[in-house]
FIVEX-912173 format. One line per field, with one value per residue (C-alpha): residue number from 1; x, y, z; chain. Coordinates in Angstrom, 1 decimal. Example, Ala and Ser with C-alpha at 12.3 -4.5 7.8 and 13.67 -1.06 7.14 Angstrom:
seq <- [1, 2]
c1 <- [12.3, 13.7]
c2 <- [-4.5, -1.1]
c3 <- [7.8, 7.1]
mol <- [A, A]
END
This chain:
seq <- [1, 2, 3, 4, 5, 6, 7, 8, 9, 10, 11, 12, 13, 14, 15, 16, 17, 18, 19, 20, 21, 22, 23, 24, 25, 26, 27, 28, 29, 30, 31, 32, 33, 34, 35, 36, 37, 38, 39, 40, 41, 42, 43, 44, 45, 46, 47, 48, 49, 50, 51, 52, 53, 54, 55, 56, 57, 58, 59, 60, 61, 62, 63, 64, 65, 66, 67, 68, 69, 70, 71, 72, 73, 74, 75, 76, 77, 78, 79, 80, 81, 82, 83, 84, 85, 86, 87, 88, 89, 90, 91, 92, 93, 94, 95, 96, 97, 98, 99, 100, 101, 102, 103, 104, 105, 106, 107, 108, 109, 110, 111, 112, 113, 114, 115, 116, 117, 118, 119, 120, 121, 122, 123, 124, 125, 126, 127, 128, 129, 130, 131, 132, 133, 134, 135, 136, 137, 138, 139, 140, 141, 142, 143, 144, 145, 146, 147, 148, 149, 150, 151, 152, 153, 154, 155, 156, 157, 158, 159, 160, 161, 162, 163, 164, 165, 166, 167, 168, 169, 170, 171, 172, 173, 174, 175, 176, 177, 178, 179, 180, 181, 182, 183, 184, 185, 186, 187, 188, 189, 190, 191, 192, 193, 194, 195, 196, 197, 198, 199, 200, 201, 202, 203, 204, 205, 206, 207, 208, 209, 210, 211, 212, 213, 214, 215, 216, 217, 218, 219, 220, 221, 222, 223, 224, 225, 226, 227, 228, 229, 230, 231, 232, 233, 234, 235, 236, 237, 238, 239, 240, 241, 242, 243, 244, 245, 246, 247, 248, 249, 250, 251, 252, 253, 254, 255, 256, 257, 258, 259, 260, 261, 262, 263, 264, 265, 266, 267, 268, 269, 270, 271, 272, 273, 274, 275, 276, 277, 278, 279, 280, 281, 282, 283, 284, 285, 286, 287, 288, 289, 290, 291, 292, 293, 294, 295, 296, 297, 298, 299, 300, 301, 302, 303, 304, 305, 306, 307, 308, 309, 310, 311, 312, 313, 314, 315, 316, 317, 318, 319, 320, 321, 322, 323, 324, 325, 326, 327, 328, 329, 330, 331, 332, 333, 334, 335, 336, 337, 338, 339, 340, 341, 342, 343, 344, 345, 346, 347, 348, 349, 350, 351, 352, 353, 354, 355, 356, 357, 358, 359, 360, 361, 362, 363, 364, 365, 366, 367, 368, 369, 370, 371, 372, 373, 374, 375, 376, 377, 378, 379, 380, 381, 382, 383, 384, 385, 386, 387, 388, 389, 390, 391, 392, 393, 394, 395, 396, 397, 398, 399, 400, 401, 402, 403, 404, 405, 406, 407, 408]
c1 <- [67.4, 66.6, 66.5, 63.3, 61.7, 61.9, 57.9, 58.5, 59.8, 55.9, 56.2, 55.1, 57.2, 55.4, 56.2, 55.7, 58.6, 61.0, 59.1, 58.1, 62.8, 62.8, 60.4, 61.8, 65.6, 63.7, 62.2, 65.2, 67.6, 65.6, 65.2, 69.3, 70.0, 67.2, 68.9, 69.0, 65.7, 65.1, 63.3, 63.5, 63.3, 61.0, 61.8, 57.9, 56.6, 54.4, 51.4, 52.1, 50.3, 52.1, 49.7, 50.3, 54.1, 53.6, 51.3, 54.0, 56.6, 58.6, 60.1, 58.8, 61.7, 60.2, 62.7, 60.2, 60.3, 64.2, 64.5, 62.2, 64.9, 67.6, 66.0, 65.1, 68.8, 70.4, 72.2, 69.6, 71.7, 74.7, 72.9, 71.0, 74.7, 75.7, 73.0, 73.4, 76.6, 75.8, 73.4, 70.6, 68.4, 67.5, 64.1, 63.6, 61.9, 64.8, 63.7, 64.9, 67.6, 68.4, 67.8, 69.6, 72.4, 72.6, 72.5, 75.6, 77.6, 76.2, 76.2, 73.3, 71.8, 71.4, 75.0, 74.7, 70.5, 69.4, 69.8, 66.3, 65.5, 62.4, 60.8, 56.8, 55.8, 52.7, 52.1, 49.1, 51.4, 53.4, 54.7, 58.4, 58.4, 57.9, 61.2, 63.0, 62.0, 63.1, 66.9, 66.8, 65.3, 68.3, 71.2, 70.3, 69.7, 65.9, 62.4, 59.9, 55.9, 54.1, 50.7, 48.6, 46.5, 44.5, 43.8, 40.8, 39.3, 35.9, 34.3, 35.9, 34.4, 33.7, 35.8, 38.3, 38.5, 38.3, 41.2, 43.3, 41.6, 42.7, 46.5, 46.2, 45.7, 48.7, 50.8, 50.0, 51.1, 54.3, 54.9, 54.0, 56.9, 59.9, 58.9, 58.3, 55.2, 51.5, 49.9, 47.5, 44.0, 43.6, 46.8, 45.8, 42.6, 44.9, 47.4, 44.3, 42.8, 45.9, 46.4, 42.8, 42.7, 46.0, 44.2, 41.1, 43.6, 45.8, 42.5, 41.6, 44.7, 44.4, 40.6, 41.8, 43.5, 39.7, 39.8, 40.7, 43.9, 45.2, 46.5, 48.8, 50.4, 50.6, 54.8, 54.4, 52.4, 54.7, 57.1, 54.4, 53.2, 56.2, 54.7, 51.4, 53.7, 56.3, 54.7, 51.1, 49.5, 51.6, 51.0, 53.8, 51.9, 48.8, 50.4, 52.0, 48.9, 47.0, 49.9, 50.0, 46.4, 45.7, 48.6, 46.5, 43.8, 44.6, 46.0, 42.5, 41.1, 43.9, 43.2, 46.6, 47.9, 50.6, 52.1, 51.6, 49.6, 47.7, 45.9, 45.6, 44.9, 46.3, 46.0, 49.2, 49.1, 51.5, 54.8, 56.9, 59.8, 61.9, 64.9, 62.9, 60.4, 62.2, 62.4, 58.8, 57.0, 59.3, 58.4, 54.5, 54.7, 56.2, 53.4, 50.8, 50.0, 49.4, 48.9, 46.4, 45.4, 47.2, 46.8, 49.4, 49.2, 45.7, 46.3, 46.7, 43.7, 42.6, 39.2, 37.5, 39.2, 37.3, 38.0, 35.1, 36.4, 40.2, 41.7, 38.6, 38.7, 42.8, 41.7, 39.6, 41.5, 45.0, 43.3, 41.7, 44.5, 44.8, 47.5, 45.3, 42.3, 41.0, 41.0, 37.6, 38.3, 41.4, 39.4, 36.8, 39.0, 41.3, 37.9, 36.6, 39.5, 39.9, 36.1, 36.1, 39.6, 38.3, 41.4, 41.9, 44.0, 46.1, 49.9, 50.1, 53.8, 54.7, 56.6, 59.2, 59.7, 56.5, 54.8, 52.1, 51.0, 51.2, 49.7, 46.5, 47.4, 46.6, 43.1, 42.3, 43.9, 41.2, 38.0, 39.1, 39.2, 36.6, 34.4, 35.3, 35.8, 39.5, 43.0, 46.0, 49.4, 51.7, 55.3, 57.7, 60.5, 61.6, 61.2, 64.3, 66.4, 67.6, 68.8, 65.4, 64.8, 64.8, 63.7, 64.4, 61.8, 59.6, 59.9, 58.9, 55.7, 54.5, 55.0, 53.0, 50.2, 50.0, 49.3, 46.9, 45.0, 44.5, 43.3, 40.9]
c2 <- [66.1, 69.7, 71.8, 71.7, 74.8, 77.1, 76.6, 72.7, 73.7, 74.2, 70.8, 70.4, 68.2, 66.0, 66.4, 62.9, 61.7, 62.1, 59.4, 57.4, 57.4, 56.0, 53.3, 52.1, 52.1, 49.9, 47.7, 47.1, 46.8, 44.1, 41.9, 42.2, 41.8, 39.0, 37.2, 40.0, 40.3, 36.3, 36.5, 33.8, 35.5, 34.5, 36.3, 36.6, 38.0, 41.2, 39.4, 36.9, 37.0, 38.4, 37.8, 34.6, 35.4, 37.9, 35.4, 33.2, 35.9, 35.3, 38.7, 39.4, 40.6, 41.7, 41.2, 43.5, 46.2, 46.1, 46.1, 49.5, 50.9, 49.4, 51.8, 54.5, 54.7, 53.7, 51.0, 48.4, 48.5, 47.1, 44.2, 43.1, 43.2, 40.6, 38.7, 38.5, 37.7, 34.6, 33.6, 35.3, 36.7, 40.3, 40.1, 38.9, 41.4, 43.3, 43.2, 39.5, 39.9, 43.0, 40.7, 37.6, 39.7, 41.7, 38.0, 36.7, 39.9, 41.1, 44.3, 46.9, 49.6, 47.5, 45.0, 41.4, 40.6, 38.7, 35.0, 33.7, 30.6, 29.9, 31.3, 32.1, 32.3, 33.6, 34.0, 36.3, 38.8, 37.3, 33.8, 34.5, 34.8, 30.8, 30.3, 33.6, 31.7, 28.5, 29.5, 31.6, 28.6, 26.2, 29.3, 29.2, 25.6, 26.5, 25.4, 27.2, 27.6, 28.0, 29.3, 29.2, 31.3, 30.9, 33.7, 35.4, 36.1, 37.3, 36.5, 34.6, 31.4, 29.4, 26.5, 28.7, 30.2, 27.5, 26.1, 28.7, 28.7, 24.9, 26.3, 28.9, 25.5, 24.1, 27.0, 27.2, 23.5, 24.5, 27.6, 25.4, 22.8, 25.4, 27.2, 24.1, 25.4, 25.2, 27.5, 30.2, 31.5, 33.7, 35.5, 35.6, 37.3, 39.9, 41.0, 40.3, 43.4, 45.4, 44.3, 45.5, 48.9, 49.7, 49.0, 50.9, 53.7, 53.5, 53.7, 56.5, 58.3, 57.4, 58.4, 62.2, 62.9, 63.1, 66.5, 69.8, 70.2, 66.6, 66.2, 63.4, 63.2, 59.7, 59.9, 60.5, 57.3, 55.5, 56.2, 56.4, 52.6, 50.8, 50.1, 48.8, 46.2, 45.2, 45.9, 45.5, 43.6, 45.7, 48.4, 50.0, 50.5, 51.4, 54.1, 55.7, 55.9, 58.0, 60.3, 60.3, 60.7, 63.2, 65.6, 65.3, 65.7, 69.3, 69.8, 69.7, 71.8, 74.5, 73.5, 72.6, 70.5, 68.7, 71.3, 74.7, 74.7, 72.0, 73.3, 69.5, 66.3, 62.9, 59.1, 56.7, 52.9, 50.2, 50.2, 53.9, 54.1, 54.6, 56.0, 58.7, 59.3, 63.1, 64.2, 62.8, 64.2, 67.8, 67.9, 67.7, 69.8, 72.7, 72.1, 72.7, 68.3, 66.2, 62.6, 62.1, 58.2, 55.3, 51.9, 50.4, 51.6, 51.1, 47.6, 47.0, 48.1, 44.8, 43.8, 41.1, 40.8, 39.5, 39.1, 36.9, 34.3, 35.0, 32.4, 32.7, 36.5, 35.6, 33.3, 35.9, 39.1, 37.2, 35.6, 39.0, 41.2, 43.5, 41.8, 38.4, 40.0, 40.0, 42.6, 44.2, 44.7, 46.3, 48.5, 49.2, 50.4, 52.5, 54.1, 54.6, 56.1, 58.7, 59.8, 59.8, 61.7, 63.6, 63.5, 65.2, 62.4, 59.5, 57.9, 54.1, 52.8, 50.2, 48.4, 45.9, 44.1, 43.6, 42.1, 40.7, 44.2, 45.6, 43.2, 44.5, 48.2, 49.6, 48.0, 49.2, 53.0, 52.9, 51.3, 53.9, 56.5, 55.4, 55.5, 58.2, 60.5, 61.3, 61.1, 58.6, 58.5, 54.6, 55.8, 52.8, 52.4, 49.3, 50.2, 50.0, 48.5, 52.7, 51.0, 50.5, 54.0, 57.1, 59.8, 62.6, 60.6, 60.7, 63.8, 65.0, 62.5, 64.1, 67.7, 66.8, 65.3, 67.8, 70.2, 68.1, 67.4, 71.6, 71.8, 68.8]
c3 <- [-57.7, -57.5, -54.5, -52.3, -51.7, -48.6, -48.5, -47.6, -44.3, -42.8, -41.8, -37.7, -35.8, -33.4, -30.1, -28.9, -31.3, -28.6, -26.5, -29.8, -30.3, -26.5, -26.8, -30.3, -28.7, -25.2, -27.6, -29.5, -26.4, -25.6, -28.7, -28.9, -25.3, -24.4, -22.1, -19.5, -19.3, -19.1, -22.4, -25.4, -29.1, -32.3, -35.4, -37.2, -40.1, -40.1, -40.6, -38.1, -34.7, -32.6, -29.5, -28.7, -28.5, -25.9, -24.0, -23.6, -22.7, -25.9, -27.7, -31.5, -33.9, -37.4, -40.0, -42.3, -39.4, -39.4, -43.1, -43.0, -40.5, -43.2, -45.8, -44.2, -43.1, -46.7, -45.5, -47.3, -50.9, -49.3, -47.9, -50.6, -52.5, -49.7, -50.2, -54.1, -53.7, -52.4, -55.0, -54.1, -56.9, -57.3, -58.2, -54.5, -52.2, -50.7, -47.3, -47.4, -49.4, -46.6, -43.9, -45.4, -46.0, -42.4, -41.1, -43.4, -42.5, -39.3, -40.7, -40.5, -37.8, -35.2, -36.1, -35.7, -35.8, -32.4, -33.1, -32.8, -30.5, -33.3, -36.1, -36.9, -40.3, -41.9, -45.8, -45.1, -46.9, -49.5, -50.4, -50.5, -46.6, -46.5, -48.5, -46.7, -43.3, -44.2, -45.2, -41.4, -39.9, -41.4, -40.8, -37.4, -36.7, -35.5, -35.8, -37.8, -37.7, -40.9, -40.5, -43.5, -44.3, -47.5, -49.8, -49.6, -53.1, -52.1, -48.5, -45.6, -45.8, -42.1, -43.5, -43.8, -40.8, -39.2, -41.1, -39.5, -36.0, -36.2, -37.0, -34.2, -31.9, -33.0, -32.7, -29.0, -29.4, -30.7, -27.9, -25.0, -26.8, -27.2, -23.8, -21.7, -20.4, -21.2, -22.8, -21.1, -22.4, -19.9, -20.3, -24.3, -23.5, -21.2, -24.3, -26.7, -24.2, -24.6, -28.7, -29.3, -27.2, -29.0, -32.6, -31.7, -31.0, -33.8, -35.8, -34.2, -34.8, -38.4, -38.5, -37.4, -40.3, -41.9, -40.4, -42.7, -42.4, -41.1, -38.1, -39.2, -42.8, -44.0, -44.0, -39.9, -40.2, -41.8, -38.8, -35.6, -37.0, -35.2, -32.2, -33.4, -35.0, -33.0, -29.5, -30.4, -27.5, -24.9, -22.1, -24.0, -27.1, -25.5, -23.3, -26.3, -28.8, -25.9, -25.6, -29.6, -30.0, -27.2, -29.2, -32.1, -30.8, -29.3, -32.7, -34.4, -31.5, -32.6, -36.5, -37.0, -39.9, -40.0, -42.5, -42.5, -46.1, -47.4, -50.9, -52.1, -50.1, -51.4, -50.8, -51.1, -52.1, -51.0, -48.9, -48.4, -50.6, -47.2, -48.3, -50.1, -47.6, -46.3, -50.0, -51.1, -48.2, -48.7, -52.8, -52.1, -49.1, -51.6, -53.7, -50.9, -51.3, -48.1, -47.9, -45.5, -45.5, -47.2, -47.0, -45.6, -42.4, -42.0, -42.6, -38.9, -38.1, -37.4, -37.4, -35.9, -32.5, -29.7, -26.4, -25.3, -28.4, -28.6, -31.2, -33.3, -33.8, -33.9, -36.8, -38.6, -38.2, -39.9, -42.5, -43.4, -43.7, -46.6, -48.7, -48.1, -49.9, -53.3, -55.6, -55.7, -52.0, -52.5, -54.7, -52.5, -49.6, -52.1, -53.1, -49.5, -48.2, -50.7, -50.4, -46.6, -46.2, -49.2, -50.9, -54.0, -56.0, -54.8, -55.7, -56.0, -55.6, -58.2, -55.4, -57.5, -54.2, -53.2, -56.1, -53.7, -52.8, -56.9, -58.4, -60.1, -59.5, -63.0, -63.1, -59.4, -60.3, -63.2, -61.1, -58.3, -60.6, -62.0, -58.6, -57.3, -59.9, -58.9, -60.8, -59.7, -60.7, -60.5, -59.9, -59.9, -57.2, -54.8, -51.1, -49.8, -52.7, -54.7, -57.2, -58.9, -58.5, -60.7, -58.3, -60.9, -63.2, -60.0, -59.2, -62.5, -62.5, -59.2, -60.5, -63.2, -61.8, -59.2, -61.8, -63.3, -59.8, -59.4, -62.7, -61.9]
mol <- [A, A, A, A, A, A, A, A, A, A, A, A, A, A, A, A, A, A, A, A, A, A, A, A, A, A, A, A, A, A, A, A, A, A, A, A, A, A, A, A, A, A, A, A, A, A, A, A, A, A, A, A, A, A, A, A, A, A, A, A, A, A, A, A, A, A, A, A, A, A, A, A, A, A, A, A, A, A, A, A, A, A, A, A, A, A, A, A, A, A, A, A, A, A, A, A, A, A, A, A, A, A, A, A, A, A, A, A, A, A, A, A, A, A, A, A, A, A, A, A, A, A, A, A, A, A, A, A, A, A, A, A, A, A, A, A, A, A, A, A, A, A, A, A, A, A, A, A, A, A, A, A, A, A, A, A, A, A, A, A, A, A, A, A, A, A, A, A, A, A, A, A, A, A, A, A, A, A, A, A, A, A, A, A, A, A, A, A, A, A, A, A, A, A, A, A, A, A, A, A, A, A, A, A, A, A, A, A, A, A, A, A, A, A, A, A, A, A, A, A, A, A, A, A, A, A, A, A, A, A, A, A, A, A, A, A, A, A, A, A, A, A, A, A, A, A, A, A, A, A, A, A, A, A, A, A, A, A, A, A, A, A, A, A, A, A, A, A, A, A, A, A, A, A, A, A, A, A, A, A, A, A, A, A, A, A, A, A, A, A, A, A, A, A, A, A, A, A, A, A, A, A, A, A, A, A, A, A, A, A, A, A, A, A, A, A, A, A, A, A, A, A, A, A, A, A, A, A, A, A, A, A, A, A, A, A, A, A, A, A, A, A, A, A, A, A, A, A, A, A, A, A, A, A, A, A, A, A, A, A, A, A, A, A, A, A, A, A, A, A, A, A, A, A, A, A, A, A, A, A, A, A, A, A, A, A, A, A, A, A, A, A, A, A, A, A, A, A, A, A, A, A, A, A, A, A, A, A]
END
């Protein structure tokens, strides 16, 4: 690749990293040490909800989350290879073939992964997490809880949701069965409090990046959204968005950006491409290009939640999550988030992994371009898997359409 420019180094660090590092390590002390804080462990996908987990006392470990670390850290290429050595396919997504193969090796940042005492499954993102879930579950000799969540191609309908409210009853069925102890409303509606304050704020946060310049570049999104998935429904995650947000805040008082020079504003589509996220974010910022919005981390920006009516919001805030939606939704948010963050153009990651998440993408980049008058540009990669990656091909893509967007 060819050397960045002295220009990328505008980039603003944010100050509250340092205390965003010392959660992230707490967090993860915990999940691999469980039994010193009295704590049982439920491995759960990133769509699964996560509330009733803390309810019970029980410890959330996101193979997803973890596979991001494995990326972002370049370990996830020798994993996968673990995995496919064993038979695995490499057309799976390669966060299960990262996690599948950390497992058989207990290789990866964190070594050995916390055996789990039980599993929660959701396919409100994808349907390869029912199979990835059910190979864990066996490995480790484990129950597993599917919650289904059927796809929503237009409107949620009321039999559907209360389809999954009636799976959200049985899932408190299964906790009080693996903990030995009933299950508590009134504690739900206490972490429903804290999951909903931390949402509002992480929404917030997002929502400041509307200002000129932004605050808060989608790539520090990408690493300030660990909390609002692994600890959402916390005091921890709560106390770290206000710290978060109030920086921000005084940043838009001082009109700060996040980088120095911000000539073009951009929207991104689907999961980061983690082990390219430093050199991404350092090519546009030579270019005087920000991403200010995406979608992926917006995504947990759940709506819905209710305190007064806790499994029913529950119900309709999981079964309403983006990757659970239909296409002329998917459309409509691209669309609205590049008018309201006024952004000048937006990227769309071709995400070989997550074919969930891709599907469609040429027909919503036209509709949105269409809509909204601006360009896009579909560059292909895997999201932690390099080997389906041509970043020189990339790079050249993105110096071309940025060329294009300033003559737009």
């Amino acid at each position: 690749m060819t050397d960045t420019p002295k220009s990328a180094k505008s980039y603003r660090e944010i100050q509250s990293v340092k205390t965003y590092r010392r959660l992230m390590q707490g967090y993860y002390l915990m999940v691999k040490k469980p039994r010193w804080f009295g704590k049982k462990v439920a491995w759960i996908t990133s769509g699964g909800p996560v509330e009733p987990l803390y309810a019970m006392g029980v410890l959330p470990f996101y193979p997803e989350n973890y596979g991001a670390m494995c990326g972002a850290g370049r370990t996830s290429v020798g994993l996968c290879e673990i995995a496919e050595q064993k038979g695995y396919s490499r057309d799976l997504c390669s966060y299960a073939r990262g996690d599948i193969g950390s497992s058989l090796s207990g290789q990866g940042p964190l070594g050995a992964l916390p055996p789990p005492d039980f599993l929660v499954c959701g396919n409100n993102i994808c349907g390869t997490v029912m199979k990835w879930y059910e190979i864990q579950a066996r490995k480790y000799g484990v129950p597993v809880f599917f919650l289904d969540t059927p796809f929503i191609h237009d409107t949620l309908h009321e039999h559907t949701e209360q389809y999954v409210q009636d799976q959200l009853q049985e899932f408190a069925g299964f906790l009080e069965k693996q903990l030995k102890k009933p299950f508590s409303l009134k504690r739900l509606e206490r972490v429903g409090a804290l999951s909903l304050e931390a949402v509002t704020l992480w929404k917030e946060i997002l929502e400041l990046s509307r200002n000129r310049p932004a605050p808060f570049a989608a790539f520090d999104a990408f690493i300030h959204m660990a909390p609002i998935v692994t600890l959402r429904g916390t005091r921890w995650a709560v106390r770290y968005y206000r710290r978060l947000k109030k920086e921000l805040e005084e940043r838009v008082r001082k009109n700060e950006g996040a980088f120095a020079r911000e000539d073009i504003r951009l929207v991104w589509d689907n999961i980061p491409i983690w082990y390219d996220i430093r050199h991404l974010s350092r090519l546009l910022a030579a270019q005087g290009a920000v991403l200010v919005a995406d979608t992926y981390t917006s995504a947990w920006t759940l709506s819905g939640l209710n305190l007064d009516r806790p499994l029913e919001s529950l119900a309709r805030s999981y079964a309403t999550v983006h990757l659970n939606m239909g296409l002329e939704y998917k459309i409509r948010k691209m669309a609205q988030l590049v008018q309201d963050y006024q952004a000048d153009g937006f990227i769309m990651h071709s995400n070989r992994s997550c074919k969930t998440y891709s599907l469609g993408q040429y027909d919503i980049k036209r509709r949105v371009s269409e809509i909204t008058g601006k360009p896009g540009l579909i560059i292909e990669a895997d999201h932690t898997d390099a080997r389906s990656y041509a970043p020189q091909q990339a790079e050249n893509q993105i110096q071309t359409f940025l060329e294009m967007v300033k003559k737009h």
